[in-house]
N, C-alpha and C positions, 0 to 999 in steps of 0.2 A: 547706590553708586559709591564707591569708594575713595578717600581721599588720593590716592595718586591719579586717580583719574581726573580726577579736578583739580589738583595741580598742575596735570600737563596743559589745562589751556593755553594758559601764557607760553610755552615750551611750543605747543601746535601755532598760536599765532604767530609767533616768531619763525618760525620751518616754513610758513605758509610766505612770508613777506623773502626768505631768504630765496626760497625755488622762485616765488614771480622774478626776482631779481636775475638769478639763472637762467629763465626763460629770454629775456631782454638780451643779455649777453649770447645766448645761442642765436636770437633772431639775429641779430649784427654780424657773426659773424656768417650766416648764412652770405647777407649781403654783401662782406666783403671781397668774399670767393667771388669764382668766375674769370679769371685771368685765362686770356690763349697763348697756349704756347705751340710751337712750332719746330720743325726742324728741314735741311733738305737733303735731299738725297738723291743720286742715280739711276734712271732707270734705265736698262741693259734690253730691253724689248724687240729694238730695233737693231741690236748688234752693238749700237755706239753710245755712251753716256749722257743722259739727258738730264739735267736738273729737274727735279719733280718738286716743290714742296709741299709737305704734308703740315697739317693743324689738326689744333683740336683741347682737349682739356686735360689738365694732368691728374694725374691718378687724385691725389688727396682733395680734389676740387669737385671728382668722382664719388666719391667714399663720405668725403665731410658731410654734404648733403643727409646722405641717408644715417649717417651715425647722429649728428642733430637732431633729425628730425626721430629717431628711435628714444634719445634722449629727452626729447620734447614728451612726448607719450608717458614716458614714467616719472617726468616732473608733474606733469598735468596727475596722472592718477593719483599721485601724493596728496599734491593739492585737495582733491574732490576728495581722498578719507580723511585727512585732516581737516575740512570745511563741518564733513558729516560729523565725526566728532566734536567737533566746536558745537554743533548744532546740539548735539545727543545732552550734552553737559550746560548747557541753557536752557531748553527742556527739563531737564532734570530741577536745577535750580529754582526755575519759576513753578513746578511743581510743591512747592514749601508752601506749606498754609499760613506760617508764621510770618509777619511781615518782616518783623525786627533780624528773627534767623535766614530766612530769605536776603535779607540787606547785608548781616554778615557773609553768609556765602558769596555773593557776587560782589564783595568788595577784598573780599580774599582771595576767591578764586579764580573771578573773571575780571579785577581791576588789577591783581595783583601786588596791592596792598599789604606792608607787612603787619603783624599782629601788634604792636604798636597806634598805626593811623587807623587801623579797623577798630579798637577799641576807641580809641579818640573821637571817632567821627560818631558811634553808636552811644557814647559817652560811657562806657565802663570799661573794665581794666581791659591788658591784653590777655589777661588768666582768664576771666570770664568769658571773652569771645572764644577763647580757644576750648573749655569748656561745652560752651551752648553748638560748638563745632561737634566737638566729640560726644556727647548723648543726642546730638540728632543722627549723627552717624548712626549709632548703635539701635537707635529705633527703627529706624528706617531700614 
């Protein structure tokens, strides 16, 4: 697996928190809609003018629905390959036999840590994390 790939996590976890939030805001206004509107009008049937009124829903109250709800569907599918991804890249991670490089990568790539706190916490430089980053890469 490649470093950009496991860079995006943090990038996919944040896409993941921003559509749920998306989602929220479509649900509402689903809920908002639903206003009746109305108007009258004459009817001419009988020869002479009769007040008739008409109801019902107006067009965008029509339409909103199913454009949300279209918009829902491709928030959702984002979600679900961005989850799988997240998934593939921890997988991959907990595959390291090494505990110590194991602990670099997921304090890099999935705490999103900068090379700095990753070295500190591991107790060596941030040149040697980034190091034992990049020949595990290459073997792998």
């Amino acid at each position: 697996m490649d470093r950009k790939r496991l860079n995006d996590y943090i990038y996919l976890k944040r896409e993941i928190a921003r559509n749920k939030k998306r989602l929220e805001r479509l649900k509402e206004e689903l809920r908002v809609s639903g206003d009746i509107v109305g108007d009258s009008v004459n009817q001419y049937s009988s020869g002479r003018a009769v007040p008739l009124k008409i109801q019902g829903i107006s067009e965008s109250d029509f339409t909103l629905p199913l454009r949300i709800i279209e918009l829902q569907e491709l928030i959702e599918d984002g979600i679900a390959k961005a989850q799988e991804e997240i998934v593939e890249i921890e997988k991959y991670i907990q595959t390291i036999p090494d505990a110590k490089t194991r602990d670099i990568f997921r304090a890099r790539f999935i705490d999103g840590k900068d090379w700095e706190r990753v070295g500190k916490e591991n107790y060596i430089s941030p040149d040697h994390a980034r190091k034992i980053v990049r020949q595990y890469s290459k073997e792998s």
